[in-house]
C-alpha positions, 0 to 999 in steps of 0.5 A: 475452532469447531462451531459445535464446541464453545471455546473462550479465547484468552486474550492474552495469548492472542495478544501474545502472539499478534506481538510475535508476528509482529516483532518476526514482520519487523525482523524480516528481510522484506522489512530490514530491505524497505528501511535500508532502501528508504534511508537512502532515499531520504538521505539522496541530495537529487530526492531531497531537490525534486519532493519540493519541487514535486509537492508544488507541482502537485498543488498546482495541478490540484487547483487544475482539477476543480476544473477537470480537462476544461482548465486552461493549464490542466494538461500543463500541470499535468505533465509538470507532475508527471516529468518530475515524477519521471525524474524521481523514477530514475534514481536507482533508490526510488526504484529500490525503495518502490520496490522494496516498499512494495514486497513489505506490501505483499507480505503485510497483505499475505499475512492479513489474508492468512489471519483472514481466512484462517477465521473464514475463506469467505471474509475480504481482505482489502489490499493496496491494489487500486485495479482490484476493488475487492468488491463481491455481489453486495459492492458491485464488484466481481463475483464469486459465485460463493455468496449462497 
């Protein structure tokens, strides 16, 4: 779209084809893998033993952090969430669902950073990695150098 020439979009055609995208995301390998992946993994007895027993862990160390490293059992619940959370890695479906959960993820993030720079390669499309901030000169973050 020039910016020297006004156009109208209809809404309705972008609504259109949003759904379209849409219904070919849900048709996708990546998304028929991360629902077979997840039924099973909901449906595993061993998973189904550990959540409980992992969301309590996880409380317990929540209590721990008010007080950061200064509370008595701290590394304790720390390392309580952690073994059951090793325990839960070893199960071939939590590593399948993971794994499969994480290539939808790349493909949604794909897909939002085509849209993104199909309007301007200098808009920024946040991801769910938690080591890239996605920050440019205005947030502190890195920088590049394309800001003017």
């Amino acid at each position: 779209m020039a910016i020297m020439e006004p156009q109208t979009l209809d809404m309705s055609a972008i609504l259109l084809g949003a759904y379209e995208l849409a219904d070919m995301i849900k048709n996708s390998a990546e998304t028929a893998d991360y629902l077979y992946w997840k039924q099973r993994k909901d449906e595993d007895q061993e998973v189904k033993r550990l959540m409980p027993l992992l969301n309590r862990k996880k409380e317990l160390f929540e209590e721990t952090q008010r007080f950061g490293h200064y509370h008595p059992n701290y590394h304790e619940a720390m390392d309580q969430v952690n073994e059951v959370i090793r325990q839960l890695d070893a199960i071939e479906c939590v590593n399948r669902f993971k794994d499969a959960e994480r290539k939808l993820d790349e493909l949604l993030h794909e897909v939002s950073q085509s849209i993104a720079f199909a309007v301007s390669d200098t808009i920024k499309v946040p991801g769910n990695d938690p080591l890239d901030s996605g920050g440019g000169c205005s947030t502190g973050g890195s920088c590049s150098g394309k800001c003017g």
